[in-house]
C-alpha positions in Angstrom: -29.1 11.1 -35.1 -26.7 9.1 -33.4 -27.4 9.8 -29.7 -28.8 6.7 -29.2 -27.4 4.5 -31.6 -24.4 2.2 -30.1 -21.5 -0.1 -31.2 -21.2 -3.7 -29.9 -18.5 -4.8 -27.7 -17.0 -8.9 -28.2 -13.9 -9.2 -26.3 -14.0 -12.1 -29.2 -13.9 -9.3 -31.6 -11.5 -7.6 -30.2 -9.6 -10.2 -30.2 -9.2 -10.8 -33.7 -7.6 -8.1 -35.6 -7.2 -9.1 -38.7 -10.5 -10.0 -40.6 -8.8 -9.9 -44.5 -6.5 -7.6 -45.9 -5.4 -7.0 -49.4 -2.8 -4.9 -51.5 0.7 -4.6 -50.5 3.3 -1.7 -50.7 3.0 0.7 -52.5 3.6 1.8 -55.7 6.7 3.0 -56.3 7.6 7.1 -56.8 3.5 7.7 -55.7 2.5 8.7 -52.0 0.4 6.6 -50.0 -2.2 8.0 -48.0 -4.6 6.2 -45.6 -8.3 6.8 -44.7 -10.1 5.0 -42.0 -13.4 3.4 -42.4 -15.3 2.2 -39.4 -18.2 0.0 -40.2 -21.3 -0.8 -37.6 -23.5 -3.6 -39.1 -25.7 -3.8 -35.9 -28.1 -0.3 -35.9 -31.0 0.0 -38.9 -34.1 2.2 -39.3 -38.0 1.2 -40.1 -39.4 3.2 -42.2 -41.3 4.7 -39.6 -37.7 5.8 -38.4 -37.5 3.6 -35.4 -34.4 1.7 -34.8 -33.5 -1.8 -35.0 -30.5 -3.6 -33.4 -29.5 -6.8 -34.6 -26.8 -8.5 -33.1 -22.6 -8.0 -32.7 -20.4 -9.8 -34.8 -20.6 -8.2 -38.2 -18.8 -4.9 -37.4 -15.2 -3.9 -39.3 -12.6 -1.3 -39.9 -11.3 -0.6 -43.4 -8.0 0.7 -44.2 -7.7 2.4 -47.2 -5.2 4.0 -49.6 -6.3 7.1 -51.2 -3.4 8.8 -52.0 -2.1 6.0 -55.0 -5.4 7.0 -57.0 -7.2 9.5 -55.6 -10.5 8.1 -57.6 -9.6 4.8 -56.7 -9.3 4.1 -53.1 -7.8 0.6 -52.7 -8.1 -1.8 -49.5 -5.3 -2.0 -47.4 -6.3 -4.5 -44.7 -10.0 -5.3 -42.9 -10.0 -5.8 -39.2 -12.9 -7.3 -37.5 -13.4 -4.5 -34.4 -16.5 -3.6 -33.0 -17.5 0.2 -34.0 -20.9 2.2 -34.1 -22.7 4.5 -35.5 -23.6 6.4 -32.3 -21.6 9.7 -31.4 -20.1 12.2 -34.5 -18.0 10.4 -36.7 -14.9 11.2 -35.4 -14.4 8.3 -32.9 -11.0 7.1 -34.8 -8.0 8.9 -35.7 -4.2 8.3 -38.0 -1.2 9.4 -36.6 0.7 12.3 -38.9 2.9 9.1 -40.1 0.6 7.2 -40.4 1.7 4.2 -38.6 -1.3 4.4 -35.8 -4.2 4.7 -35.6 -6.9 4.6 -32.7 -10.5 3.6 -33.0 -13.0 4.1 -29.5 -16.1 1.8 -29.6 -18.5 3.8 -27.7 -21.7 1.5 -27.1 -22.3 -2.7 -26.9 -25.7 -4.5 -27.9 -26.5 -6.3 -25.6 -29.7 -9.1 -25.2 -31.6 -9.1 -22.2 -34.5 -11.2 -21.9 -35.3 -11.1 -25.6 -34.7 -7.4 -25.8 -31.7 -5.9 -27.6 -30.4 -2.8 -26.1 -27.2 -0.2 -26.2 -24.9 -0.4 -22.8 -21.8 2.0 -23.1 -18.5 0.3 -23.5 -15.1 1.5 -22.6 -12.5 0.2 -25.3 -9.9 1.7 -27.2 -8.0 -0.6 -30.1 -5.1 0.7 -31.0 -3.8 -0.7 -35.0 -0.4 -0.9 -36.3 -1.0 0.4 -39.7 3.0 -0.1 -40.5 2.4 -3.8 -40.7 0.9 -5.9 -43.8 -1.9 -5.9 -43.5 -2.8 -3.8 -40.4 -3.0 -5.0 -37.2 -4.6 -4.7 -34.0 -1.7 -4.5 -31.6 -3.3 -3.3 -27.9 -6.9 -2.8 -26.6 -7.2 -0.4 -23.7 -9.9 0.2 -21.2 -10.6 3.8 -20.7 -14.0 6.0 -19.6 -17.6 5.0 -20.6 -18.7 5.5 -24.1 -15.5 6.7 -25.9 -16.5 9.1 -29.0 -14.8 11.8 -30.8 -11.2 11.9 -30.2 -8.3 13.0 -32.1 -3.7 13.1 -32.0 -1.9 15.5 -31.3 0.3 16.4 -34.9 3.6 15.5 -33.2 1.7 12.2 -32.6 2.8 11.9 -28.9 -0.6 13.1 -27.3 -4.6 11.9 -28.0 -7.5 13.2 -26.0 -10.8 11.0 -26.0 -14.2 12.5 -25.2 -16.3 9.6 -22.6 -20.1 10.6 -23.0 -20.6 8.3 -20.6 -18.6 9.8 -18.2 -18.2 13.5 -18.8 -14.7 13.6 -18.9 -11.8 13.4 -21.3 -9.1 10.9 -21.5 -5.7 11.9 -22.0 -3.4 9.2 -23.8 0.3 9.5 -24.0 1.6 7.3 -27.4 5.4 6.1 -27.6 6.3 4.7 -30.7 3.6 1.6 -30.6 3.2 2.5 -26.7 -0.5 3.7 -26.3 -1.1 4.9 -22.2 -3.7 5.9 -20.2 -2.4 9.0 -18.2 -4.9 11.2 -16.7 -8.4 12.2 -17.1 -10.0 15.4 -16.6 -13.3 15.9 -15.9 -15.6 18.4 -18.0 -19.0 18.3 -15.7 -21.4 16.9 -18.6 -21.5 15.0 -21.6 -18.7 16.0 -24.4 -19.2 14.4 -27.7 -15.9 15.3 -29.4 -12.6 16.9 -28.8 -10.3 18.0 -31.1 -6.4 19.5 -30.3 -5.2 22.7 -32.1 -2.1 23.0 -34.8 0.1 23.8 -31.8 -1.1 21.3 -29.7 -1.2 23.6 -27.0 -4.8 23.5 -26.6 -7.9 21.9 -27.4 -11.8 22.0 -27.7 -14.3 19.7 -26.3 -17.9 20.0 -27.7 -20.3 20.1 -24.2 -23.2 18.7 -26.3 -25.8 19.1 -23.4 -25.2 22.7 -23.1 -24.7 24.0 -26.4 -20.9 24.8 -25.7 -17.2 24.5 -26.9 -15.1 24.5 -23.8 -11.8 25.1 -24.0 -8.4 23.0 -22.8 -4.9 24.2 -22.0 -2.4 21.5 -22.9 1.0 22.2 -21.5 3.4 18.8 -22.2 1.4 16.2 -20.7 -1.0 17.9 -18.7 -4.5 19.2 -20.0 -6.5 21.2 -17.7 -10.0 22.4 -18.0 -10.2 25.6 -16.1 -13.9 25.9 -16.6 -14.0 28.4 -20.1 -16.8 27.8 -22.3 -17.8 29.4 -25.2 -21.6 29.5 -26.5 -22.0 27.5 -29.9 -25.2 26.8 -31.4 -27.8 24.0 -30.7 -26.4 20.3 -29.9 -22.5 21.4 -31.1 -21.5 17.4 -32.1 -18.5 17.9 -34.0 -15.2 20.8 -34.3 -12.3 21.1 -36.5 -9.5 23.7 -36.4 -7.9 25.3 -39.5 -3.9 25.2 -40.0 -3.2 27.6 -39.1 -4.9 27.7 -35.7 -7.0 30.7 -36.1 -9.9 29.3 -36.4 -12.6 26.4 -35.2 -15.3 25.5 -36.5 -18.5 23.3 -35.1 -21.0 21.3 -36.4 -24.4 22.2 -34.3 -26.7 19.3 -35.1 -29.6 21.3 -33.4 -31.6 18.0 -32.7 -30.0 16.1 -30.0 -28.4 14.2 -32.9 -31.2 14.1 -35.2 -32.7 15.9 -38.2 -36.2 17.8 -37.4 -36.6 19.6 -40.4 -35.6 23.0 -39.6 -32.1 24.7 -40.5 -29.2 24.3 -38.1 -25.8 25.8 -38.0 -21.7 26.1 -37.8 -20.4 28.2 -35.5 -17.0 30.1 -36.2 -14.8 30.5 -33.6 -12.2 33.3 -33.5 -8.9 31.6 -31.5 -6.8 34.6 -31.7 -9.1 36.3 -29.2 -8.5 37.0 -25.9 -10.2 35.7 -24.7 -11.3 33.3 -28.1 -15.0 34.1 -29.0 -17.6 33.0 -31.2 -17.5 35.4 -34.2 -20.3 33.9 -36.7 -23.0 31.6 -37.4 -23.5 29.8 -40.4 -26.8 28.5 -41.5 -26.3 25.2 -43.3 -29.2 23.0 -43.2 -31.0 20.2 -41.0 -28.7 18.0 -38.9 -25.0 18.6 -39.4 -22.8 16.1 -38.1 -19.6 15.2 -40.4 -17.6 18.2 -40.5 -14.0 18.6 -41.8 -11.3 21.5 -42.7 -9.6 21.0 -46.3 -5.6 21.1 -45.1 -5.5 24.0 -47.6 -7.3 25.7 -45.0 -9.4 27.7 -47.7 -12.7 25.3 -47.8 -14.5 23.4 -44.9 -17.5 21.0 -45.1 -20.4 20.6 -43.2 -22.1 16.7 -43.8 -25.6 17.2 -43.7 -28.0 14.4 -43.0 -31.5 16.3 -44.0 -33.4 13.4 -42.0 -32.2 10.7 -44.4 -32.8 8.2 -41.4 -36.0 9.6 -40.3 -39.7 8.3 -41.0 -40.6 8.8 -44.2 -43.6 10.4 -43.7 -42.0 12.9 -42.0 -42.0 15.9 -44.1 -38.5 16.6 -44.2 -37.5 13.2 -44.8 -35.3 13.0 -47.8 -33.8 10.0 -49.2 -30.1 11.5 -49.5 -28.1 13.8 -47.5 -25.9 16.3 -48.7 -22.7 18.4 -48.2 -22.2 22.0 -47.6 -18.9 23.9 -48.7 -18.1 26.8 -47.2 -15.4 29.4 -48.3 -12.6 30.7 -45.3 -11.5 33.3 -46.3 -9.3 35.0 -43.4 -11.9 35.2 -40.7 -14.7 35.2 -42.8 -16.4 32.1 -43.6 -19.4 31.8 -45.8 -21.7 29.1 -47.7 -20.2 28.2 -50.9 -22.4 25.4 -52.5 -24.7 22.0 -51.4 -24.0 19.1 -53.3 -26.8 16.3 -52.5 -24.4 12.7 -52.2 -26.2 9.6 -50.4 -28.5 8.0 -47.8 -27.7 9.0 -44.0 -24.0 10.5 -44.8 -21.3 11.1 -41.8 -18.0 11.3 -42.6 -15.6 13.3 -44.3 -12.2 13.2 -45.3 -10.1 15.4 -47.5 -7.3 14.2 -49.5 -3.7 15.9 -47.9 -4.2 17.9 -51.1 -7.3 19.2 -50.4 -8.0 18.3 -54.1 -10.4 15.7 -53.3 -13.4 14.6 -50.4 -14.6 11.2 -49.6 -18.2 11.1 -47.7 -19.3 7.7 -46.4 -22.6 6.7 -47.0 -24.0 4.6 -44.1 -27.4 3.7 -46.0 -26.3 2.6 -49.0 -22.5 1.2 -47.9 -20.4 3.2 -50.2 -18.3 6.6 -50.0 -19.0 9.2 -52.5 -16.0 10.7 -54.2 -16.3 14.5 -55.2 -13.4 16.9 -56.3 -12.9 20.7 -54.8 -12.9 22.9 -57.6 -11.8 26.2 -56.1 -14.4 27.3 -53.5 -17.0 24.5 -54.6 -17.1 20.8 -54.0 -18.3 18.7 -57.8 -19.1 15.2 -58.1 -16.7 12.8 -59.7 -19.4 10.6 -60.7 -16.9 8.0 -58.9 -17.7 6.0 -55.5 -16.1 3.1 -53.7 -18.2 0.1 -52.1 -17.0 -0.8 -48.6 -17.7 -3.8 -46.6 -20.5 -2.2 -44.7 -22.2 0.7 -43.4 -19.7 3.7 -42.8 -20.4 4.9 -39.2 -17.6 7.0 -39.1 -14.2 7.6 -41.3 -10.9 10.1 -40.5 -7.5 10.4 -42.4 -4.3 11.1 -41.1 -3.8 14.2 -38.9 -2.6 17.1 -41.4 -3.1 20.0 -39.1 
């Protein structure tokens, strides 16, 4: 769905880091824990499904706390930063201490002779999350349409996946010190990339060709030496258990749309030599949120069961839906579908694993449900944000 959506780029914007911010420390004795909510107020959909692009200026990031009360997520600080709903929703990412955080705006609206259209853009914001409120401290340039990315656990490493370019960015980070260090080319479009537990290696989802290839990371240095593994249809998304034995994709099967027929996660077997694709799991029409409970025992696919598509189409549905599914060992299977709201993309588990936010881009709200053993319940709980969620991510746990 969000192939060709796109974010807007203001050097203005960018410019201004902090929109409002509210809260303070803390409570005392209780654990903070931050989420990440990037808003895109630019792309909307006719009921016919076409798109519409109005213009930049409206777009935010949300800090939240949702460790304090779980069923209470409170606003930590607003930053006005350009962000979009085009690309999976993994474009951001929290260090393990939280006290950094990265966001990638991957395309610009831009006017041109009365017409709006989506140009890639190349920045990186990097946030200080250690000051009150959060800040924007550094805005880097790096490849052409910057999208799924994610930190290394001992926080000293990030690798960004450029559709533009078909290459990754590697990123060394020192203390507040984000650099640009290297970039290896992959040969085509990757959508996401995500490291392992070890940080010794990572995946990058080849959307294009249906594959997850594979990186070595050794210190500094990530090399692509040109192993792929066959996912299923469009692969958009991946996530890694903690322990490392496993990966997991989300295979949007559309080109980043819903078209009514059932699409699929792939299971990926890293303790293979070499690691193999081991398993398909059907889960419905148009994954694209994905995310591993840090328990390691449950995962969720985000489905958006053409929530943004025309609605005549006949598998248009108002809401989306998640999909739990059980990992048990190497075995991973569909647990249960609980139906949340309009056009849903992200997912983030509490550090617990006791709880999952799901942003709502439609309707501008996340939807709060609780894991109750190898299902996911509703709370009957959600939060209100700012604007439409394009994309959220807590802190790295695994």
């Amino acid at each position: 769905m969000r192939t060709l959506s796109l974010r807007l780029g203001s050097a203005a914007l960018a410019a201004t880091a902090f929109l409002a911010g509210c809260g303070g420390m803390p409570t005392p004795g209780v654990q903070r824990q931050l989420m990440l909510v990037a808003n895109d107020e630019k792309q909307s959909w006719t009921d016919a499904g076409a798109v519409v692009l109005a213009p930049h200026g409206r777009d935010s990031l949300q800090v939240l706390d949702i460790g304090t009360d779980p069923l209470a997520p409170k606003v930590v600080g607003t930053l006005a930063l350009d962000n979009t709903i085009a690309g999976p929703p993994t474009n951001l990412a929290i260090t393990a201490d939280e006290r950094l955080a990265l966001v990638a705006n991957s395309l610009n609206v831009v006017e041109e002779n009365g017409v709006r259209k989506q140009v890639p853009d190349n920045r990186l914001f990097v946030i200080d999350l250690a000051a009150t409120p959060p800040k924007l401290i550094d805005t880097l340039t790096i490849g052409r349409q910057p999208s799924g990315l994610s930190i290394n656990k001992a926080g000293t490493l990030a690798l960004v996946a450029n559709r533009a370019d078909n290459a990754v960015s590697v990123l060394r980070i020192a203390g507040q010190k984000v650099t640009l260090i290297d970039t290896v080319a992959m040969g085509e479009s990757v959508a996401h990339v995500r490291f392992t537990p070890d940080g010794r290696r990572a995946l990058a989802a080849k959307f294009p060709s249906h594959k997850i290839a594979l990186l070595d990371v050794d210190g500094e240095k990530v090399t692509y030496n040109k192993v792929d593994l066959a996912a299923g249809l469009w692969p958009y998304n991946v996530d890694v258990t903690p322990d490392g034995k496993l990966a997991l994709t989300a295979d949007n099967g559309n080109s980043g749309a819903s078209d009514g027929q059932v699409d699929t996660v792939s299971v990926i077997d890293l303790e293979a030599t070499p690691p193999r694709v081991i398993d398909k799991v059907v889960v419905g029409d148009g994954p694209e949120g994905l995310a591993v409970s840090p328990t390691g025992k449950l995962a969720v696919a985000v489905i958006l069961r053409g929530s943004n598509s025309s609605k005549s189409a006949y598998f248009y549905n108002r809401n989306g839906s998640v999909v739990a599914l059980k990992i048990d060992g190497k075995k991973v299977t569909r647990s249960n579908e609980v139906v949340v709201r309009g056009l849903p993309e992200g997912a983030v588990f509490s550090a617990d694993g006791k709880y999952l936010y799901v942003g709502n881009f439609i309707d501008q709200d996340i939807t709060i449900l609780r894991v109750d053993g190898d299902t996911i319940v509703h709370t009957g709980k959600s939060f209100g944000l700012a604007g439409h969620p394009a994309a959220m991510r807590g802190r790295v746990t695994h």
